[in-house]
C-alpha positions in Angstrom: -29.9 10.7 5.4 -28.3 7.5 5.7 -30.5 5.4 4.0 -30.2 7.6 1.1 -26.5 7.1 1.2 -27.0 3.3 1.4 -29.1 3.8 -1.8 -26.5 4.8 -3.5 -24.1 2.4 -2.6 -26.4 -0.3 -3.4 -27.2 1.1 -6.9 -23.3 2.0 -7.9 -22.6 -2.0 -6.5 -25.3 -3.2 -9.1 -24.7 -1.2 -11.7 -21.0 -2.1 -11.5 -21.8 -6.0 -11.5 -24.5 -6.0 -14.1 -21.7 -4.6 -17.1 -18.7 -5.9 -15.2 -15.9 -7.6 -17.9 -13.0 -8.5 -15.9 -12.8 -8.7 -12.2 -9.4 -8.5 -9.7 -10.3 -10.0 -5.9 -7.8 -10.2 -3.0 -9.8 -12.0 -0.1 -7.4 -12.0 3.7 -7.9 -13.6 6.2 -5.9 -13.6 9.5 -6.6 -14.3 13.1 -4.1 -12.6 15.9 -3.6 -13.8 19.7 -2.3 -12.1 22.7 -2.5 -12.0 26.3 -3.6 -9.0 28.4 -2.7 -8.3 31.8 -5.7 -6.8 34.6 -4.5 -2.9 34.9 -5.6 -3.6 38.9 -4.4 -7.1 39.3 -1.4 -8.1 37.3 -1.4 -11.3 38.1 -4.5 -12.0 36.2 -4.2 -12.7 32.4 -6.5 -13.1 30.0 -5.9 -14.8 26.4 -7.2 -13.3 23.1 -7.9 -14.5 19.4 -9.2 -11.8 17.0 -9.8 -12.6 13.6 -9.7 -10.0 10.5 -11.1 -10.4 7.2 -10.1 -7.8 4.2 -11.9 -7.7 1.0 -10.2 -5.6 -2.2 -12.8 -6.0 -5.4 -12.1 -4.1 -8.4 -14.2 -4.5 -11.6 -14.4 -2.9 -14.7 -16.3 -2.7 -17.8 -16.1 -3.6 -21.4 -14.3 -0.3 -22.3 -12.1 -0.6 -19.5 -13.1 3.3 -18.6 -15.3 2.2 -15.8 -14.4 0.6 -12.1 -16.0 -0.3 -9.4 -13.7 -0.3 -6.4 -13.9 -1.6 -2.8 -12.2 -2.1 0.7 -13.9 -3.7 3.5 -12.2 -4.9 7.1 -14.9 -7.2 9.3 -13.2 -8.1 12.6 -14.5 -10.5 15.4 -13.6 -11.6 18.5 -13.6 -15.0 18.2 -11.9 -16.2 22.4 -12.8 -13.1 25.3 -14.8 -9.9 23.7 -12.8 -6.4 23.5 -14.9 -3.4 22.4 -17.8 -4.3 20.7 -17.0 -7.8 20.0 -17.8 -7.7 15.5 -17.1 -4.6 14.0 -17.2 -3.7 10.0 -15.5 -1.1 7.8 -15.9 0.2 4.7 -13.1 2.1 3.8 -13.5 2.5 0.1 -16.7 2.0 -2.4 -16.7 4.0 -5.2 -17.2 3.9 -8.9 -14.3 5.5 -11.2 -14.7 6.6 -14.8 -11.6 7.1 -16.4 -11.1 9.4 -19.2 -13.8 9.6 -20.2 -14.5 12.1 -23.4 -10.5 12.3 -23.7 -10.8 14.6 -20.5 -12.3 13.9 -17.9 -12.1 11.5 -14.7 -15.2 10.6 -12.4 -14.9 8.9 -9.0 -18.6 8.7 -7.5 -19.1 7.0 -3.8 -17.3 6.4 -0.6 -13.2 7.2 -1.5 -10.1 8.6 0.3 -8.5 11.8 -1.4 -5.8 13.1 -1.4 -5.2 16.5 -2.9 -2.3 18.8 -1.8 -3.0 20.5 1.6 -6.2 18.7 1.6 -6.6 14.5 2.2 -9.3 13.0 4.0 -12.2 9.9 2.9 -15.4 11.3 1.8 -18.4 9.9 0.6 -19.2 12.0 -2.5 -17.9 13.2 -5.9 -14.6 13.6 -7.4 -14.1 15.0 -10.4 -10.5 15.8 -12.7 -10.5 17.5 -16.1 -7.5 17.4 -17.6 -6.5 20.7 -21.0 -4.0 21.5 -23.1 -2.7 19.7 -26.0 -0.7 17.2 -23.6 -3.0 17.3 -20.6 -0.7 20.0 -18.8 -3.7 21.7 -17.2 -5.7 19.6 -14.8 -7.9 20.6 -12.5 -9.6 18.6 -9.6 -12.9 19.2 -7.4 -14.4 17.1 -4.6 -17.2 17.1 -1.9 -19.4 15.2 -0.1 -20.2 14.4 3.1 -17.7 13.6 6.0 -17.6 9.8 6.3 -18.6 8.1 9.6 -15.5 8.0 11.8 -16.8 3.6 12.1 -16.3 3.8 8.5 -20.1 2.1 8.3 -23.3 3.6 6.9 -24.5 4.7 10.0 -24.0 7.9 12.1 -24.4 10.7 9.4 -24.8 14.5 10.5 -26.6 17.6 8.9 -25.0 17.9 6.0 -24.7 21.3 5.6 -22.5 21.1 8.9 -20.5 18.4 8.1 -19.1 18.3 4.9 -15.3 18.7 2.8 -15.0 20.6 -0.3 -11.7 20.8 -2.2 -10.7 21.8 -5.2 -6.6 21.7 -6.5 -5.2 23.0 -9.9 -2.4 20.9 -11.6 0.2 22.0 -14.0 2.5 19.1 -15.5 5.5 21.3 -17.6 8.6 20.4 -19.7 11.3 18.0 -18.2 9.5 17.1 -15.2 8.4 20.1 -14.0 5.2 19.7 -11.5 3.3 22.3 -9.6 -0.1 21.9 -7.9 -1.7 24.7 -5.9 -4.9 23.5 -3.7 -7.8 24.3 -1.3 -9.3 22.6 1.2 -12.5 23.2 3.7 -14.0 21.0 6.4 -17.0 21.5 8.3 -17.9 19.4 10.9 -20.2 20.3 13.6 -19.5 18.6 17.0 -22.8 17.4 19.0 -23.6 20.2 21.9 -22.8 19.1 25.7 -23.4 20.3 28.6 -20.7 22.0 31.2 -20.3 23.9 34.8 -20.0 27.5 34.0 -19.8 30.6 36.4 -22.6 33.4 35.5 -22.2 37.1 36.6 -23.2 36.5 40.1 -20.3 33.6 40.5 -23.1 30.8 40.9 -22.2 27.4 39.5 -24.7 26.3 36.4 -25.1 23.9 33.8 -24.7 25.6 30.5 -25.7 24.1 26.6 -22.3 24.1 24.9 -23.0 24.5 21.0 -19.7 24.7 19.3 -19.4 26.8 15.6 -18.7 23.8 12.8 -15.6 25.6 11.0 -13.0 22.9 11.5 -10.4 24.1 8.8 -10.1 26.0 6.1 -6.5 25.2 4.4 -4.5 26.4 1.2 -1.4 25.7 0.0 1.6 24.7 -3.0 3.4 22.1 -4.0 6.1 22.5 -6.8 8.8 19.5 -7.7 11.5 19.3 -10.6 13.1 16.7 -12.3 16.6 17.6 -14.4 18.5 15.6 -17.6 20.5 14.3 -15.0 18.4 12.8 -12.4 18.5 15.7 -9.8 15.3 16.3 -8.2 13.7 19.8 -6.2 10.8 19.3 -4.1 9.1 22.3 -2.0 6.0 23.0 -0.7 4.1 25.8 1.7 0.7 25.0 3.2 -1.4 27.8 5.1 -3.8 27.9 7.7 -6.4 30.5 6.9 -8.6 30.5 10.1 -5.1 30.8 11.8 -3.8 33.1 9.7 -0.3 31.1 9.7 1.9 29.0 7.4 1.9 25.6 9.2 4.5 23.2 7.1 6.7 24.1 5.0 9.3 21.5 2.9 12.1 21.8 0.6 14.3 19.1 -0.3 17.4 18.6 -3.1 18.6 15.7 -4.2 21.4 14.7 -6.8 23.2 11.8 -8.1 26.9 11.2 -9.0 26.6 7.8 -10.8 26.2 5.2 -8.0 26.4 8.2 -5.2 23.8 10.4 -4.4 23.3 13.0 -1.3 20.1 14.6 -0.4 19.0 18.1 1.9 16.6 19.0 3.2 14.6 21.2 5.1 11.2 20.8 7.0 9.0 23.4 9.2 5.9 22.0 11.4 3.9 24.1 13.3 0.7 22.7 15.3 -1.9 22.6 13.1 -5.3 22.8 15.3 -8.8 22.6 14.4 -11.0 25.9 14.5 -12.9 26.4 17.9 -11.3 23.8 20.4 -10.1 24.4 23.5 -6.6 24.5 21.7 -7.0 26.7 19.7 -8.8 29.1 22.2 -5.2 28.8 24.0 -3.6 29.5 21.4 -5.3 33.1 20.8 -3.2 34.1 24.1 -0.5 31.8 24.2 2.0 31.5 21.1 2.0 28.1 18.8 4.9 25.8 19.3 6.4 24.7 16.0 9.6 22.9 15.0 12.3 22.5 12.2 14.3 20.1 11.3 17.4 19.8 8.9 18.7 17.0 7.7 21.2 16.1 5.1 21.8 12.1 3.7 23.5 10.0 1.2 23.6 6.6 0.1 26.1 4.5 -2.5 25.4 1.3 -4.2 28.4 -1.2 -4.7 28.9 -3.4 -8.0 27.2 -6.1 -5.8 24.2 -4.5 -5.1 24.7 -3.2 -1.4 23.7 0.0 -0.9 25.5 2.0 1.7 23.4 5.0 3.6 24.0 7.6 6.6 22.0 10.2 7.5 22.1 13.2 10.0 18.8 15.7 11.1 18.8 18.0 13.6 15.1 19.2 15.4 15.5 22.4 16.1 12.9 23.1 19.0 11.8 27.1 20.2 14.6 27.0 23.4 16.5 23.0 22.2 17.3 20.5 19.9 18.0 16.7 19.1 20.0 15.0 16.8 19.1 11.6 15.1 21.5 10.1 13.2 21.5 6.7 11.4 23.7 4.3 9.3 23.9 0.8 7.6 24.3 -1.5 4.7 21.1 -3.4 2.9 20.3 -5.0 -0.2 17.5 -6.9 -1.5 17.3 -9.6 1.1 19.0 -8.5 4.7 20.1 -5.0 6.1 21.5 -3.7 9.4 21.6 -0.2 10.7 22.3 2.0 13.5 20.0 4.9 14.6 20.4 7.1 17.6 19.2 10.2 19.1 20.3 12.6 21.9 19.2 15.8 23.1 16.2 17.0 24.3 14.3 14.1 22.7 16.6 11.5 25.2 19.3 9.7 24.4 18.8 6.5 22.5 21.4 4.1 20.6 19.5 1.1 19.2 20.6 -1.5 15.9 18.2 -3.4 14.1 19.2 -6.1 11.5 16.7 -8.4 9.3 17.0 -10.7 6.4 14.2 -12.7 3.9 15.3 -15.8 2.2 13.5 -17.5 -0.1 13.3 -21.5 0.7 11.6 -23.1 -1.8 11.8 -20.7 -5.4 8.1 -19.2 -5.6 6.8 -21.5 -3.2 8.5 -20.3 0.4 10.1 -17.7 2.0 11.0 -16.9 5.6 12.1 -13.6 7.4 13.3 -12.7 10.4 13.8 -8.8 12.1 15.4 -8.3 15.2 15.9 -4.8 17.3 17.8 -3.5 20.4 18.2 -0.6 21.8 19.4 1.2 25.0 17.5 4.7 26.0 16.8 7.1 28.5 13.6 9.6 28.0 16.0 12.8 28.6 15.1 15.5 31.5 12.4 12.6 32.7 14.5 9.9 33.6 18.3 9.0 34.2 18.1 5.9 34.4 18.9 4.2 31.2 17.1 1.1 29.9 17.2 -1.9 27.2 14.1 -2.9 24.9 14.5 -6.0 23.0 12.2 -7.2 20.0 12.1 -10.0 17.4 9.4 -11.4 14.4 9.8 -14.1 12.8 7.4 -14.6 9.7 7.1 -17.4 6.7 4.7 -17.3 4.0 3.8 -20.5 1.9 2.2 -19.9 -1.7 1.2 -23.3 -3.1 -0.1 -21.3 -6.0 0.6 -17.8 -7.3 -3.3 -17.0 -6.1 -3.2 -18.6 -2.5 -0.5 -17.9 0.0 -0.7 -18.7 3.9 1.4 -16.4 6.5 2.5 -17.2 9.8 4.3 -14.2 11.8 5.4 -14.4 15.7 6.3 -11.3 17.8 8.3 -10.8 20.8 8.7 -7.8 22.8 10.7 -7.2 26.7 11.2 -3.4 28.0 10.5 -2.1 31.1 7.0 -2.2 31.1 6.7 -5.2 29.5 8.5 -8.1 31.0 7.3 -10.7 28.5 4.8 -9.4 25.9 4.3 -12.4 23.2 2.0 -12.3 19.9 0.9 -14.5 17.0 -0.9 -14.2 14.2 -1.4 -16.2 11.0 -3.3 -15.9 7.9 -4.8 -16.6 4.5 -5.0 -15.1 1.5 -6.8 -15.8 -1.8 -6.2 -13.2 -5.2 -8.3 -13.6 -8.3 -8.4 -12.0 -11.6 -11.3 -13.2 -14.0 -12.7 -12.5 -17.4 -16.7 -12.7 -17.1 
C-alpha cells in the first residue's frame, strides 16, 4: 500500500511541474541550541544544535485553476543526537483544481481539512461543489486514508480500518448570514497487544488484545451572522454519536459602538474521548467531566491608534470555579497587559510587555518580549513562586526575498534555575513566471 501512495505523489509532483506557469517558493532555514541537564545527574550538561529546514512550493498552471501545493519540515541533529537523529515530514502535497466547470473544487493528495466538527490531514480526495445562482449551496466531501502520524510515506494500515470520511453542507445567505452543518467519521484500528488477564479459575494469562477500529463518529452546526452595523452572532453545537452526548457548544455576540466594542460569550467543553479506550470504558460507569466558561470583553481604540482591552471569564467546573481576568494597552508596535487567575485553577498575577521597532525602513527590525509572573498551583502548593522570561529577536532583509533572523530566549522558575536558548535563521521567498 505505500508504494502505491508514493505513486501517486510522484505522478501529481510531475504532472504539476510539467504545465507549471508561475511558481511561489519560501525556503527556511534555522538551526536552534540548548543545553540539557542528566535527569540522574544534574550536574552533567550536554549542549545541542538542531537544524530545521521548511519548504512551501506552490505552482500553478496556465489557467491559473490548477495548484500544486507542498510543506515539507527535514530536521537534523547536527552537535549530540536526540531521537532519531534526521527526521522528515511531509505535511501537505496535494494538487487543487479550482473552479473548475464554474462549480466545482478538487484537492487530490496528502492535505489537512478542516470541515466543521471534523479536521484532521488525510491523504485522499477532497471535493466542493458549489449551486445556486450565487454559489449559496456548497457542499463538501472528503476521504482517504489516515496519514502516517511521522507524516512520511511509510507506516500505512489496512485501509478499510483506518480511514476518515467527511462530508459538510454550506449555506452562504443575505447580509452575512453563514451556516454549515457537517459529518465526520474516523476509523483507525490500533495494532493488537498482549496483556495479563484473570480467566474463570483466577489464573494469571497472557491474552491477545484486538481492539474494534471505531474511533469517532462526530456531527454537528455551525451558524454565524453579520448585521448593517458590524454586529456579529456566532454559535455552534457539535455531538458525539458513539457517546451519545453534545460535547462543545459556543455562542458568542459581539457589537460595536464606533471606536467601542464589547463582546459575550459563552463556551461548553465536555471530554471528548475516542471509542473503545480505556477512557471511555470508564466513562460507561463513571460520569464525563465537562466545563463552561463565560466570559464577557471589550476593547476601545483612541484617535492615536491605542487600543484599550479588559476582559473577564469565569470556568465554571462540576463542584468550582476560576476567574481569569486581563487588561492592557497595545498598538501596532508595543503592548503591555495584565492577566491573572485565582480559584481552583491557582492563583496567578503575571504582566508581560513587548515592543518591535523598525531600525533601518524595510531593511531591519528588532523586538523584544518580556514576562513575569508570581503563582501558586492552588490546593497543591502554598508556597507562591516567581517565573521570569525574556526574547529578544532581530531580523535583517537585505532584499524583500532574503531575510536572516536571530532570536534569544531566557527562562528562570523553579524548576529551571537558568534555562537559555538560541536560534537563528534564513530564509529565501521566490515567485517566478516559467
Amino acid at each position: 500500500m505505500k508504494y502505491f501512495y508514493k505513486l501517486i505523489f510522484v505522478f501529481l509532483f510531475t504532472s504539476s511541474l510539467i504545465n507549471a506557469q508561475t511558481m511561489n517558493l519560501r525556503l527556511s532555514t534555522y538551526f536552534y541550541s540548548w543545553e540539557r541537564a542528566d535527569s540522574t545527574n544534574p550536574d552533567f550538561e550536554t549542549s545541542h544544535l538542531k537544524g530545521y529546514q521548511n519548504l512551501l512550493i506552490g505552482v500553478n498552471d496556465k489557467s491559473k485553476k490548477w495548484s500544486f501545493n507542498t510543506s515539507l519540515l527535514t530536521q537534523e541533529d547536527i552537535v549530540n543526537k536526540s531521537g532519531d537523529g534526521f527526521d522528515y515530514s511531509f505535511y501537505n502535497l496535494y494538487i487543487k483544481g479550482t473552479n473548475l466547470w464554474n462549480a466545482l473544487d478538487v484537492q487530490i493528495g496528502r492535505q489537512y481539512v478542516f470541515a466543521g466538527v471534523g479536521n484532521g490531514s488525510v491523504d485522499g480526495l477532497n471535493l466542493r461543489y458549489k449551486a445556486g445562482m450565487n454559489k449559496q449551496y456548497q457542499i463538501s466531501v472528503f476521504g482517504g486514508a489516515l496519514t502516517p502520524g511521522d507524516y512520511n510515506f511509510t507506516g500505512y494500515s489496512e485501509f478499510n480500518n483506518n480511514f476518515i470520511f467527511g462530508s459538510t453542507f454550506y449555506y452562504y445567505g443575505d447580509q452575512g448570514l453563514t451556516a454549515s452543518l457537517s459529518y465526520y467519521l474516523k476509523r483507525k484500528k490500533y495494532d493488537p497487544y498482549y496483556a495479563p488477564r484473570i480467566d474463570n479459575e483466577y489464573n494469571t494469562t497472557n491474552e491477545l488484545i484486538v481492539t474494534d477500529s471505531r474511533d469517532q463518529q462526530l456531527t454537528g452546526f455551525n451558524v454565524s451572522y453579520t448585521g448593517k452595523q458590524n454586529y456579529t452572532i456566532f454559535g455552534k453545537a457539535y455531538y458525539d454519536i458513539y457517546l451519545k452526548k453534545f460535547y462543545q457548544a459556543e455562542f458568542n455576540i459581539s457589537y460595536p459602538i464606533k471606536n467601542f466594542r464589547i463582546s459575550a460569550d459563552y463556551e461548553y467543553r465536555g471530554a471528548q474521548l475516542t471509542y473503545n479506550t480505556t477512557f471511555w470504558t470508564m466513562a460507561q460507569f463513571w460520569p464525563l467531566s465537562h466545563y463552561q466558561q463565560v466570559e464577557g470583553s471589550m476593547d476601545y481604540t483612541l484617535k492615536n491608534g491605542i487600543n484599550l482591552f479588559a476582559s473577564i471569564a469565569d470556568l465554571i467546573y462540576i463542584d468550582d470555579n476560576s476567574l481569569e481576568y486581563q487588561a492592557g494597552f497595545k498598538n501596532s508596535w508595543y503592548g503591555i497587559y495584565y492577566t491573572g487567575y485565582s480559584g481552583y485553577a491557582g492563583e496567578s498575577n503575571g504582566a508581560t510587555g513587548y515592543i518591535y521597532k523598525e531600525l533601518v525602513r524595510s531593511k531591519l527590525s528588532g523586538n523584544l518580549t518580556l514576562n513575569y509572573s508570581n503563582y501558586s498551583l492552588g490546593n497543591y502548593s502554598s508556597t507562591r513562586q516567581d517565573q521570569f522570561s525574556g526574547m529578544l529577536g532581530i531580523t535583517y532583509r537585505p532584499s524583500p526575498q532574503f531575510s536572516v533572523d536571530a532570536q534569544g530566549q531566557l527562562l528562570t522558575n523553579m524548576i529551571y534555575k537558568t534555562d537559555s536558548r538560541f536560534m537563528i535563521g534564513v530564509t529565501y521567498r521566490l515567485f517566478s513566471k516559467l
